[in-house]
Every structure is written in structure tokens, then in C-alpha cells.
N, C-alpha and C positions, 0 to 999 in steps of 0.2 A: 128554760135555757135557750137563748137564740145560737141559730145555726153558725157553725162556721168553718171554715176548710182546714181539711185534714193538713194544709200547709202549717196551719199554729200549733203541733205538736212534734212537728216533723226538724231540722236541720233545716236550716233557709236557704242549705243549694239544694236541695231536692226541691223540685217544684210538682205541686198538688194541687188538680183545680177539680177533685171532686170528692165521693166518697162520704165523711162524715164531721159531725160538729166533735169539738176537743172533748175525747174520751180520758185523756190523760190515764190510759191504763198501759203500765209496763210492769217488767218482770223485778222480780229485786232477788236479788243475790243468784241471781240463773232459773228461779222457779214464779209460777203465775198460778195459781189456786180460782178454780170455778165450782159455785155450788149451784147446781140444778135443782128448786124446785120446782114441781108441776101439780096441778089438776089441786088447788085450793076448793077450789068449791064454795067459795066463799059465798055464805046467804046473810046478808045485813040485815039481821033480824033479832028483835030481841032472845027469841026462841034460840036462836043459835051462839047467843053469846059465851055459853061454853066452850064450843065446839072452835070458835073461831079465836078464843084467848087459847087454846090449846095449839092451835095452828102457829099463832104468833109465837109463841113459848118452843118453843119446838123451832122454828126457824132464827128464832135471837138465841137459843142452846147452841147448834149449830155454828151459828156465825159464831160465838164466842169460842167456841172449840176447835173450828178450822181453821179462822181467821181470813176469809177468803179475800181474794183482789175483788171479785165481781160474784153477784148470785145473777142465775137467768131463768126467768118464767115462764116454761115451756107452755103456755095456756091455761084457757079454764081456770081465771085468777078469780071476779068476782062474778056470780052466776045470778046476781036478783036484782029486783028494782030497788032504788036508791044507792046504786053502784059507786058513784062518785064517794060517797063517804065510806065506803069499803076501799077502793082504792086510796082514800086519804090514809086508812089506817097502815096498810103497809105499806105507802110513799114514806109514812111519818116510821115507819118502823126501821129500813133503810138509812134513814137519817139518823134515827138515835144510837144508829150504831156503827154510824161513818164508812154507810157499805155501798160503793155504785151498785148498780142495778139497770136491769133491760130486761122487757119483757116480747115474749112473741106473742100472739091472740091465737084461741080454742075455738071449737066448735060452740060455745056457751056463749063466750061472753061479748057475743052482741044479744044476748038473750034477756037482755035489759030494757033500762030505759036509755041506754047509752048505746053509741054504736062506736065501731071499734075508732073510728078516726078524733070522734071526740075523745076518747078515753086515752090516745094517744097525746091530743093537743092539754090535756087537761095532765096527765101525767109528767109534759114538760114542764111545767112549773114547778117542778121538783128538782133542787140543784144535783142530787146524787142519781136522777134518770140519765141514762146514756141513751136508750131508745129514739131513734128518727126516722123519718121516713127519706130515703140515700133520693128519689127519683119523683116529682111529681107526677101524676096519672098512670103509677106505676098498682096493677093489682093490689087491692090491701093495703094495710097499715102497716106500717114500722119494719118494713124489707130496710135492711141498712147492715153495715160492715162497720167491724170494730177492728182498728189495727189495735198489736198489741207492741211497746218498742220494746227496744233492749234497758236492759237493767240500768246504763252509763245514759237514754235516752235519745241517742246520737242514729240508730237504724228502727226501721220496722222488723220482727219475727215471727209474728203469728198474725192470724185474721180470722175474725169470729162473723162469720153469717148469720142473719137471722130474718128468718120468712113469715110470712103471713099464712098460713095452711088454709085458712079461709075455713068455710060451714059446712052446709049441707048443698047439695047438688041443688038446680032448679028443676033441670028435665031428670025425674026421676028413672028413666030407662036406661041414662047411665051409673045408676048406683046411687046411694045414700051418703058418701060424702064427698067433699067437690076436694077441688085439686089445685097443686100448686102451677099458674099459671105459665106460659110460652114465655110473654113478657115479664117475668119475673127470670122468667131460667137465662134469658137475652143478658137479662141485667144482671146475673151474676157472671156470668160469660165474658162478659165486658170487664166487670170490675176486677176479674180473677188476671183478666190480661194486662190492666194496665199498674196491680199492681207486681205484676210479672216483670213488666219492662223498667217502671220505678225500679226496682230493687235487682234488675238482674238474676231473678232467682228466684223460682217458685217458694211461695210462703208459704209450709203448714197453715190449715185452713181447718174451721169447725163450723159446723152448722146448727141450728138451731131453729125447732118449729114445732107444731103440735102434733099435728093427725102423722102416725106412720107411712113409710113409705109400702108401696107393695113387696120391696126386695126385703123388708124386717121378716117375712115368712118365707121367702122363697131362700134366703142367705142360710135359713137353719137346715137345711135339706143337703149343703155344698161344707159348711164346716159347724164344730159344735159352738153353742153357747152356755156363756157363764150369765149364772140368773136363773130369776124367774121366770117360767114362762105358765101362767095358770087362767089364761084366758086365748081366744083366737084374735088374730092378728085384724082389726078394724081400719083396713084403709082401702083408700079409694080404688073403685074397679077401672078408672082409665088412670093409662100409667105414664104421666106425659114429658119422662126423660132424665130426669134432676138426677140421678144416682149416675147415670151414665154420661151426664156435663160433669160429673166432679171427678170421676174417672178417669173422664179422656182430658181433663186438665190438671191433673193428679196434683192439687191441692188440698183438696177436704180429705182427710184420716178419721173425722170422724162425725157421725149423724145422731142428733141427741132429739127425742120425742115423748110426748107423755099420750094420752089419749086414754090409754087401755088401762086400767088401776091396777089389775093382778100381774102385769109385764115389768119386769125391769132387767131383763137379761140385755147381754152385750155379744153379738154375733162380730168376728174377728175373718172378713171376709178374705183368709188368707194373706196376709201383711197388706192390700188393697186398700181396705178402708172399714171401719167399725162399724156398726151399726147399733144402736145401743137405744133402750128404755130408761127416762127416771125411774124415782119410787114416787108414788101417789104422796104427796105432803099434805094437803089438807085433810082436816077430823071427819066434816062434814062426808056423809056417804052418796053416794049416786045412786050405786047397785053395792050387789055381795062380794065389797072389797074382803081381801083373805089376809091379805100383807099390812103386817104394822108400818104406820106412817113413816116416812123419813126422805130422804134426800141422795141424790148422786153427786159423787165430789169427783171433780176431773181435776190435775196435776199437768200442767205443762213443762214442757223443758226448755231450755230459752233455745239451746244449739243443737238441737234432736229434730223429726219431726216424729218425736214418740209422746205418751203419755201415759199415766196411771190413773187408774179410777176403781172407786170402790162406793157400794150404797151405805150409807150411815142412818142407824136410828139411833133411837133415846139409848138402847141397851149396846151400843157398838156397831161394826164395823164387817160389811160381808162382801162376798161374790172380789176380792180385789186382783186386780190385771190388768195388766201392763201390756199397749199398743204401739208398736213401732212399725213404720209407714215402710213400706218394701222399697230400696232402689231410694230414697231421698227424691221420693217426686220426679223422675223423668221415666221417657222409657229407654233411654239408654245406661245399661248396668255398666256398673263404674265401681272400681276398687276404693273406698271407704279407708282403707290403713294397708300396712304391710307389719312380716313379722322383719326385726334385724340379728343376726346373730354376731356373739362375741368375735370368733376369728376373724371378722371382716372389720372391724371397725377397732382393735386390738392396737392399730398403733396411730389413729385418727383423732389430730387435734380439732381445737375449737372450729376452726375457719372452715375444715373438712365437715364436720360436722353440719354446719351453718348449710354448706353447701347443699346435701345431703336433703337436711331437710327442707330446702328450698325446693331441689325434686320432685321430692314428693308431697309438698302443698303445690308445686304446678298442677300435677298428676290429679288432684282433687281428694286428696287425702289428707285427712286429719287426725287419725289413729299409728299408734305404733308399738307393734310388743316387742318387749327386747328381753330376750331369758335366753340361759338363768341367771338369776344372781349368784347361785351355789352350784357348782357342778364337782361330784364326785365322779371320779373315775374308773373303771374297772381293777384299778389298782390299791384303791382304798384312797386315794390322796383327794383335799381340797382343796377347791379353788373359788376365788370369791370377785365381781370385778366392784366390789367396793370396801372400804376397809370395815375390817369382819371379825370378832374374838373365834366363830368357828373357825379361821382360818389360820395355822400355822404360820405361813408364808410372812416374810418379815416385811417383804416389798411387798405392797397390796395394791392390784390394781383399781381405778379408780374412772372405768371406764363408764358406768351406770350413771355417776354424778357427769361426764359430761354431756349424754345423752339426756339427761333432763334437764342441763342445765340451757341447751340449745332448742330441745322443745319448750321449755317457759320460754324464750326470747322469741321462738319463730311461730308459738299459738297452737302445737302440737300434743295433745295428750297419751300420754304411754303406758300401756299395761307392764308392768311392772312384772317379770319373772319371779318364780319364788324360787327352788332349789329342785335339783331333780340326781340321781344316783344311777346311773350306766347301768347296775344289776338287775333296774326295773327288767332288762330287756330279756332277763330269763324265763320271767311271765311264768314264775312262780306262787304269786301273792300269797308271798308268807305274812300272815297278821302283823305280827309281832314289829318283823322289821320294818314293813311299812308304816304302820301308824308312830313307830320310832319317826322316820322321814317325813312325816307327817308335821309331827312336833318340830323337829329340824326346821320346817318352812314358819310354821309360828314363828321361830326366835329370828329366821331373817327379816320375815315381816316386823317386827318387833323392831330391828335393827334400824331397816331401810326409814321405819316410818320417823324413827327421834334420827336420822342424819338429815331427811328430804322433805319429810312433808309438808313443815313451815316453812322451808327454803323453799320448796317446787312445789306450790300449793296446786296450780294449773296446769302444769305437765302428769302428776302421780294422779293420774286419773282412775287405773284399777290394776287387777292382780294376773296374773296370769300363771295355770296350772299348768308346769310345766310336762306334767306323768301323764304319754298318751294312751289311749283304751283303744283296743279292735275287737275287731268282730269273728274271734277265734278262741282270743284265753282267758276269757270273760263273760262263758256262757252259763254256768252253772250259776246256782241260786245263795250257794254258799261263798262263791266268788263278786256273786254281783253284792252282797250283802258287807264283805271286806270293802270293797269300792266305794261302795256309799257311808260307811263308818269313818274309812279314809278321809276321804271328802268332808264330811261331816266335823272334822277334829282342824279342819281347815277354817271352815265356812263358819260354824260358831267363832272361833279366834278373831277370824278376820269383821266378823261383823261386832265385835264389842271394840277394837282397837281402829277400824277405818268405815265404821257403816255405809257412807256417802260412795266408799268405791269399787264396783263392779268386779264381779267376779269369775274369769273368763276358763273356759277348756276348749279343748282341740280335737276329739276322737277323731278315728281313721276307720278305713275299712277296705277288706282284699275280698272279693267273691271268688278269685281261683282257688282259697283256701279252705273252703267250706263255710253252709250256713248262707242264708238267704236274706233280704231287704227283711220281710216280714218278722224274721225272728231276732234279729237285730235291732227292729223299732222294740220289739217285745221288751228285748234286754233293758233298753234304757228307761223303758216305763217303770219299767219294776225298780230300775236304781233311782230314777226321781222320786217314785214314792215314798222310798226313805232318804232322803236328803234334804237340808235344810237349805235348799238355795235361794236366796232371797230376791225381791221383787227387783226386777234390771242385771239379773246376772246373766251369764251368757251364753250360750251352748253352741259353739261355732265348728263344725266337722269338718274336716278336709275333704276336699272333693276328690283325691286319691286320683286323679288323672296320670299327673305328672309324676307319680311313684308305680303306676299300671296297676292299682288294686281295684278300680272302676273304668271305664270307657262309657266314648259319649253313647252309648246306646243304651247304657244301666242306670246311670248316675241319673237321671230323673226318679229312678224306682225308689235307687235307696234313699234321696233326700225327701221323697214323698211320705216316706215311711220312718223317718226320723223326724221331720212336723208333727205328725200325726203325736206321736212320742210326746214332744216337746209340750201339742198342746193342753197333755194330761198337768202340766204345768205349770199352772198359771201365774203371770209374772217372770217367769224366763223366756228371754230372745232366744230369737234363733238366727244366727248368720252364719256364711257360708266362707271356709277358708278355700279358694281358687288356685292349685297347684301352677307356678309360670314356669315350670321349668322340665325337661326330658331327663328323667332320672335311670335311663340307657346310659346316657354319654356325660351326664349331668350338667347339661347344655340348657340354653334358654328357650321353651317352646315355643313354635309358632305362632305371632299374634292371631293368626286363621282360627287355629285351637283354642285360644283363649277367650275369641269372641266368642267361642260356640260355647265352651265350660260358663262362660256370667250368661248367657242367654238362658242356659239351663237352668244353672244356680238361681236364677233370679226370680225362677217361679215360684221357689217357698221363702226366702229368707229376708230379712231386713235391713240388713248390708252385709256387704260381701268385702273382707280383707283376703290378701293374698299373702303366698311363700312362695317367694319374697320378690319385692320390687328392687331393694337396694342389691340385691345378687347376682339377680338376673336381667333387669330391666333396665339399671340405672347407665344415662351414657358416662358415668365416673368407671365404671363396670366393663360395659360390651360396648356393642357397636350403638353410637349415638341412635339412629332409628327406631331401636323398639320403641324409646321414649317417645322422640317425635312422631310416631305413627300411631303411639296410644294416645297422646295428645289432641291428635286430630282426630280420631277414631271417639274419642270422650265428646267433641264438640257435634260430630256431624251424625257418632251411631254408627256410621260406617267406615271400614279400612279401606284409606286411600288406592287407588289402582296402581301398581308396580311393575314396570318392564322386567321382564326374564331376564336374571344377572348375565353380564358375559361367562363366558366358559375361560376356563382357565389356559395357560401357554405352556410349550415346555415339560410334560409332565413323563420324569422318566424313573424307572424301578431297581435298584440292585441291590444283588447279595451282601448281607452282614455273616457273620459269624452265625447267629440264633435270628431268622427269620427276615426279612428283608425292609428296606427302606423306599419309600414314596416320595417322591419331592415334585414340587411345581413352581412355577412363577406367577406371581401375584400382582407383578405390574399392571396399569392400568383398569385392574378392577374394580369398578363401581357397584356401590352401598353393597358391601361383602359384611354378610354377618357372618360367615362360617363355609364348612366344605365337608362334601360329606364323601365317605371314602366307599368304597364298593368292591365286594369281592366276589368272582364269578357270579356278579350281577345280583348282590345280595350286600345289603348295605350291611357294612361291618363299623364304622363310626362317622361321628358326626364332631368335629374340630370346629372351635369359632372365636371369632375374634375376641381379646381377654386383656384387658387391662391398656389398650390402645396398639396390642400386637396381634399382628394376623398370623398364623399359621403356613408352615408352608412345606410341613414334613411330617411324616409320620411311619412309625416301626410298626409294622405287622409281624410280630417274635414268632408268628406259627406259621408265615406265608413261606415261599417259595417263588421261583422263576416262573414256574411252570402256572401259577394263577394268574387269571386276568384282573387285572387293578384299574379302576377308573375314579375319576375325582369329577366333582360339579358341586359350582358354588349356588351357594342356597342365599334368598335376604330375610327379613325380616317375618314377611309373611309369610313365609314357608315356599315360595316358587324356587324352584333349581332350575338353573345352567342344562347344557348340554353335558352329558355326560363326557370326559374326554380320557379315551385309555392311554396308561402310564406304559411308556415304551422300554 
């Protein structure tokens, strides 16, 4: 196949003058399937012509069962002389079953009569090889980049690496196998930037090469791994970078490698980046392989930078788990979704709507919960905001349909509330009646899915469990045990009636209440291991700032300590729900605050949604600034610098009947988000601008003449005024 620029797959305003010949690999229907073999060992000999039709049988089972976009040959494909007709046969095997293909080179297979450049040049004469070399006089063979487009073919969304790991050392006093070169790491360097700048937007990125890096050993010592691990880690003793260029360009999520036969575990280097082993695929032995032959299947997402992956043999399917990339690639954390609640949007038509979620796709959000759909009220009565046989009410509201009807038009997907009952809050957990509400959520779900699903196939993206858990009346084993029954009378339901769509919770947590980070990860271990949560659902905790159940001094402990939980779990996310708001005054918090809560948050989790954007942050809402300053604050990482607001005019106090009145003048004050009130020098509220009105009075029902009252106006980031006493 002659080379040709990555421009003839691409949209012909984008312009492309390097990269790779037409891979024509993209995603179809939102999903891209890669199967990793590695370590064939192919010996072209009569002798081993068992050995090696069992190899073949075993890679065409596979492809006929996975159906993959691309297989990639992490090395060590054929290991003997007369090489060339061994790679014929699996050139010719990829063909007969209409499968592209790309291979990296092992430590072996110049151990031929072939070196690795001919067996490249000889491999392209195979129409379904994608393998090229991206760089002339570049270390090695076949270093080259595979974009992957989108499913419609109109953008790039992923990008597949792949290295030369090269042999063996020459000066043996640096170790026994050599390493992946300077000018190799330049050139991904390079490549990762420009297609950085192409697309505005870091592309999820995958790697692919033979010999392990040194971090596949040292990454098991910092978090666990799923897999095998029944040999030591054989890579090279100089360690010259490659993990920490993919890092500090936070595109690659994941590093895929064969070498070792008894390895195929997958180290989840804290939502950073994976680090992962195939399974040994060929018959043929080396040493005292332990592991039945088979293969690693990787799972992309077209709009994620997550994936799933699991090893497949002849008998099924093991170790599977689900990798979602921390933060979306940058290092500035960034809210991902918000929740919205009924009261606020209750009398919000289309256009408002429209508006709304124009906000927050500014903001860089693509998520949105919106619950419940059922709310019972401490009084026994229902309410539905879509039309509902559970519901009495003859007028039904029909606010849920317009909220998906405005996220299909504006690209925004919605976690779907299910139904939730005010008695929860007795934190009683009586069996009975719960798994009763339990079922209640099946029949909404049931409901929601024949009104929306075919209507809003791209907004109804997943569920949302309305019932939140803390870390108080939830500690016993017989409580955690109802919990996860609970849960479970959900999650089965919902997985035969909408499998495709995630399934989301919310827990909280108070430490002034008793009970510790430690025993609360405890709690939830013991409730995942009975639960049937399936691969992409989602465990997203409140970071309890802004309700005062944590503070920024704790909340590293307990989200440390809920990872840890999570990762007994494999195939459930973990993201972080970022409180924005002062639940004192139930005011908007400081963006100072909130930078500090995603800085924190952001060291375990995989995105981070917040409560709420449209409440507290929206300029439909408060004072236009929070927006604009998370706006810029999203671009640059840092909050803009703010002059100390003026001090207020005018501010004078008198007697009511029942406690006295504040009043001040508001003239000429610039970017006023609020005021905060102060009594004997002790802040007693905090007033802010609401709905496009500022404030400019306030009852203290308990003051008196005889207290000192002062006012100072506060902006966005949290800086106040002068303080100015009320005469």
C-alpha cells in the first residue's frame, strides 16, 4: 500500500501534511473494537505446523466473535528462518477475514533471516496492513500513528501509537534489553502536538509496543492490578521517559505490551493512564508459559476518553475493566455536567431551555441530571414531571420531555432521575417499604423509556438514583445488605430494559457525625460486593463542602478512601459531585473555593459534575461573573485577578417591632455578587444578587439597637469590601 497523507481521510478543510497513509479506521455507531495479539512465536516449520494452525484457529475464533475494527501485534510474531512465508500466512489470514491489522516488532523477530525493516516493507504489500513507518531515519520500524474518525467520518477521536521497543542492548552494562529511543519519544512529542492544535483538543491516545515499560512494576506498588501477574516484570534497566511524555501530554490512557507470557494484568495508574499486558496468543512455547493462550480485546468510546477491556480465550472472557482517563486530558479540572432540579425550571419553556443549555455546553459540559421524575412527599402525595399512571394529578406536568427535548437539539446527554420518597429521610431502612420504592422506580423506568427513548435516543443517556446514602445510618451489615438488595432490584430492571445506559448514584458524607474516611470506604466495599453494578455505571459522591460535612482539609482522606472502595469494583467509575454553593445562606460559593474542591477532587476521580451550575452559577440565575470567571478560569487554570469591590454608601439600622432592619445603597457598585452582613463583628449572613436583583435590606428578628451591624460587599471570588457600620 503506497503512503499517503492523513489529509485523504480527513474533511478537506482540515489540512494534514503528515502523520500516516489512509487507515480508513473509524468508529460505527459510537464504538471501535481492538484485539491485541501478542508473542505468536511463530516457528515456520513443518514440526510446528500444529502448533501454528492452532494459533491461526484461535485468532479467526476470535475475530469471528468479537468482530473487531483492527487486531495489533504487540511483537514476537514470526521467530524462525523463512519468516517471510510465516508472515504470508497471517498477512493472508487478516485478509480472509476482512480484518486491518498493524503490527509492532519484539525482541525475536529480527531473529531471522529477515530484519525488521524488510518484514515491514514486505508486510505492505498487504492491502489490510495499516503498519508504516510515520518518519524516515526515525529508530526502528513501523513507529507510526493511526487516527481513529468519528463514526459520521467528518472529525478525528482517538489515536493509536505504535513503537518499535527494539532487541537487546549492545553495551551489555546497561542491561539486557535495549529501549525505546530519544528520537522516537521527539516524534511522538511532535505528533501528539500537532494533532493537538488540528483538532483543538486533546485526542485520547493508545500505545502500542513490545518489551514493558519499567513503570508495569513499579505502577503495582502505587494501585492494584486486575490480571495476571505470574512472572517478573522484564524491561529495560535504563528508563528513558516515554510514560512521563504521555503524562505531561495527557493523551495516552493507555499502554498495551506483550514480552512476558505469564503477565497480562492491567495496572489503572489512578484514572492517569493504564498500563496493561496482552495474553500470550501463540501455541508455540518459549519457556514455562502457565496461561491458556488467548487475546486482549480493548473497547473504545467514540465521546469518552474511557475504555473497557477484557482477556478472551477459547473458554470465555476474564479480568474485564473499565478505564476512564481523569480530568478529560488537561490539567485544569473542569465540571464535566451539573445536576438541574424541578423547582427551577417548573415554569421554563423551550427557548429558556435552549438558553440554559447553551450555558452550560459554554461552561464545557456535556452531562446533565435532572431528578426526580417521581417525588413523593412527606405527605403521601405524587408528583410526576411527566405524564405518569402513578400519578393522580389530572394536569401532568411535562417538564422532563422538554429537558430532553432541548438536550437532543443542543448535543447534551441526561441522566434520567428515577423516583425518590421524602421518608427516605427517616433513615429507617425498612426492607419492605424500600424495595416497594424500589419497584416504583422500575415502573417509571418502564414509563420514561416507551415515552423517550425512541424520541430522545441521544439525550436519555443514563439513570439516576435518586436515594442518597451517608456515612451514619448505613453502618451496620444488615443495613448495608438492604442497600445493596435495594440497588440490586434497580440494576437488574434497568439492565434488561436499557443495558446501553449508565447507571448513576450520589452518596454523601458528614464526619461531625461520627465514623471515619476508613470505615466508610469499608462500608461501600462490602455494599459493592453485593451489588450488581455493571461495567460503566457510576459512583459519583458529593464532595459535602458546600452542605459543611467535609472541609478542604478532609476531603482528600475520604475521596482517597472511597477510590480505594471503588477499586474493589471493577468496571465502575468513580467521579466526583463538586458542591458550588454555601449551604449557611444557600448562597453561591466562592469560585476561590471551588477551585480548591476540583483541585482536590481531581486527584481520584474521572470527571467531576457539580450541584449545580444552573442554581448557582448560571448568569440566567446570579450575578453574570461567576460564569465569566469560570469561563476564563476553564481556559487559562487560573482565576482572573479582581479589585476589592467598592464598599457600600448610606448604610443605616432601625427598630421594627420583632428585631431590626439594615438597609444600604447599592448605587454605583461594581460586579456586586452579594453582601454580607456582620454582627458584633461575626458574620451572621451572606445576601446576593438573585435573579438580576440586588439586595439591599435585611431583618435581623433577634438584633437590637444596641448591636453593631456592618455590611461589605463581596464579588465573585470571594474578596469583600470594607467593612462599612450601619448607623
Amino acid at each position: 500500500m503506497m503512503k499517503k497523507f492523513l489529509l485523504n481521510i480527513i474533511c478537506c478543510f482540515i489540512c494534514i501534511s503528515v502523520f500516516s497513509q489512509s487507515s480508513n479506521l473509524k468508529f460505527h455507531n459510537g464504538k471501535f473494537k481492538i484485539v491485541q495479539i501478542t508473542d505468536l512465536h511463530w516457528v515456520e516449520s513443518e514440526s510446528y505446523k500444529l502448533k501454528n494452525d492452532s494459533t491461526c484457529n484461535l485468532i479467526r475464533e476470535v475475530i469471528r466473535i468479537e468482530r473487531p475494527d483492527l487486531v495489533i501485534l504487540t511483537g514476537d510474531g514470526v521467530v524462525s528462518w523463512n519468516a517471510k512465508k510465516g508472515w504470508e500466512k497471517l498477512a493472508k489470514l487478516f485478509e480472509e477475514e476482512k480484518t486491518p491489522f498493524a503490527v509492532t516488532f519484539g525482541n525475536h523477530d529480527e531473529e531471522t533471516d529477515m530484519n525488521n525493516a524488510q518484514i515491514l516493507d514486505y508486510l505492505r504489500t498487504f492491502s489490510y496492513n495499516l503498519t508504516y513507518d510515520a518518519e524516515d531515519g526515525l529508530s526502528g520500524s513501523g513507529n507510526c500513528a493511526l487516527p481513529i474518525m468519528s463514526s459520521d467520518g467528518l472529525s478525528q477521536k482517538w489515536v493509536l501509537y505504535l513503537f518499535d521497543s527494539h532487541n537487546l542492548t549492545k553495551d551489555r552494562s546497561f542491561g539486557y534489553y535495549d529501549w525505546i529511543k530519544f528520537d522516537q519519544i521527539v516524534w511522538y512529542r511532535k505528533t501528539s502536538d500537532q494533532f493537538t492544535e488540528q483538532n483543538q483538543r486533546k485526542l485520547p491516545s493508545m500505545a502500542f509496543f513490545h518489551i514493558p515499560l519499567p513503570e508495569h512494576e513499579t505502577a503495582r506498588w502505587v494501585c492494584r492490578e486486575f490480571g495476571e501477574k505470574q512472572e517478573g516484570v522484564c524491561a529495560p534497566n535504563v528508563n528513558t521517559g516515554l510514560l512521563s511524555a504521555f503524562i505531561e501530554k495527557r493523551d495516552v490512557i493507555g499502554v498495551f505490551v506483550g514480552h512476558d507470557h505469564n503477565n497480562d494484568y492491567m495496572v489503572d495508574w489512578d484514572g492517569n493512564i493504564a498500563l496493561a499486558y496482552g495474553r500470550k496468543t501463540g501455541y508455540p512455547s518459549a519457556y514455562n508459559e502457565t496461561l491458556s493462550r488467548g487475546v486482549r480485546v480493548i473497547n473504545l468510546s467514540e465521546d469518552e476518553a474511557s475504555f473497557d477491556s477484557y482477556i478472551r480465550d477459547l473458554s470465555g472472557t476474564y479480568f474485564h475493566y473499565m478505564f476512564e482517563q481523569k480530568n478529560m486530558g488537561t490539567d485544569t479540572p473542569r465540571f464535566s455536567g451539573s445536576f438541574i432540579q424541578e423547582y427551577l425550571v417548573a415554569n421554563w419553556d423551550d427557548k429558556r431551555w435552549d438558553q440554559e443549555m447553551e450555558i452550560l455546553k459554554e461552561a464545557g459540559m456535556k452531562y446533565l441530571v435532572y431528578a426526580p421524575a417521581l417525588l413523593v412527599n412527606e405527605q403521601g402525595k405524587f408528583g410526576t414531571n411527566y405524564p405518569s399512571t402513578l400519578s393522580k394529578k389530572k394536569m401532568q406536568n411535562k417538564t422532563l420531555e422538554k429537558c430532553l427535548h432541548s438536550a437532543q437539539k443542543n448535543g447534551v446527554k441526561v441522566f434520567v432521575g428515577l423516583n425518590f420518597n421524602d421518608r427516605w429521610w427517616k433513615f429507617d431502612y425498612d426492607a419492605d417499604w424500600l424495595f416497594g420504592q424500589m419497584e416504583i422506580g422500575n415502573r417509571v423506568a418502564d414509563e420514561i423509556v416507551a415515552l423517550y427513548k425512541e424520541k430522545y435516543p441521544d439525550a436519555m443517556y443514563g439513570w439516576y438514583w435518586v436515594w442518597e446514602v451517608d456515612n451514619l445510618n448505613c453502618m451496620t451489615e444488615e443495613r448495608q445488605s438492604i442497600l445493596a438488595n435495594a440497588l440490586n432490584i434497580n440494576l437488574d430492571h434497568l439492565s434488561k430494559i436499557t443495558p446501553e445506559m449508565p447507571f448513576m448514584m450520589s452518596p454523601f458524607m458528614n464526619y461531625k457525625v461520627g465514623g471515619n474516611a476508613e470505615e466508610y470506604g469499608k462500608m461501600w466495599e462490602n455494599v459493592f460486593a453485593q451489588t450488581h453494578f455493571r461495567l460503566g455505571d457510576i459512583f459519583a459522591p458529593q464532595d459535602c463542602i458546600g452542605a459543611g460535612g467535609l472541609n478542604l482539609d478532609n476531603l482528600w482522606e475520604w475521596f482517597s478512601k472511597l477510590k480505594q472502595a471503588v477499586n474493589t469494583k471493577p468496571g465502575l467509575k468513580f467521579w466526583g459531585n463538586v458542591e458550588t454553593f454555601d449551604q449557611r445562606f444557600w448562597t453561591t460559593a466562592p469560585l476561590e473555593r471551588v477551585k480548591k474542591q476540583l483541585e482536590i477532587v481531581n486527584g481520584y476521580v474521572g470527571n467531576i459534575i457539580c450541584f449545580a451550575y444552573s442554581h448557582y452559577n448560571s448568569p440566567f440565575v446570579v450575578n453574570e461573573d461567576y460564569h465569566k470567571v469560570y469561563l476564563e478560569y476553564s481556559k487559562s487554570g487560573q482565576l482572573p485577578k479582581m479589585a476589592v469591590p467598592e464598599k457600600v454608601t448610606n448604610a443605616n439600622v432601625q427598630k421594627l417591632d420583632e428585631g431590626v432592619k439594615i438597609k444600604w445603597v447599592s448605587d454605583n457598585l461594581k460586579r456586586v455578587a452579594g453582601y454580607s452582613i456582620y454582627r458584633d463583628g461575626e458574620l451572621l449572613k451572606r445576601l446576593q444578587a438573585q435573579d438580576g436583583i440586588i439586595p439591599t435590606t435585611f431583618v435581623d428578628k433577634e438584633g437590637d439597637l444596641n448591636r453593631l451591624y456592618e455590611i461589605a460587599v463581596y464579588n465573585v471570588i470571594g474578596n469583600e469590601s470594607i467593612k462599612v457600620k450601619a448607623e
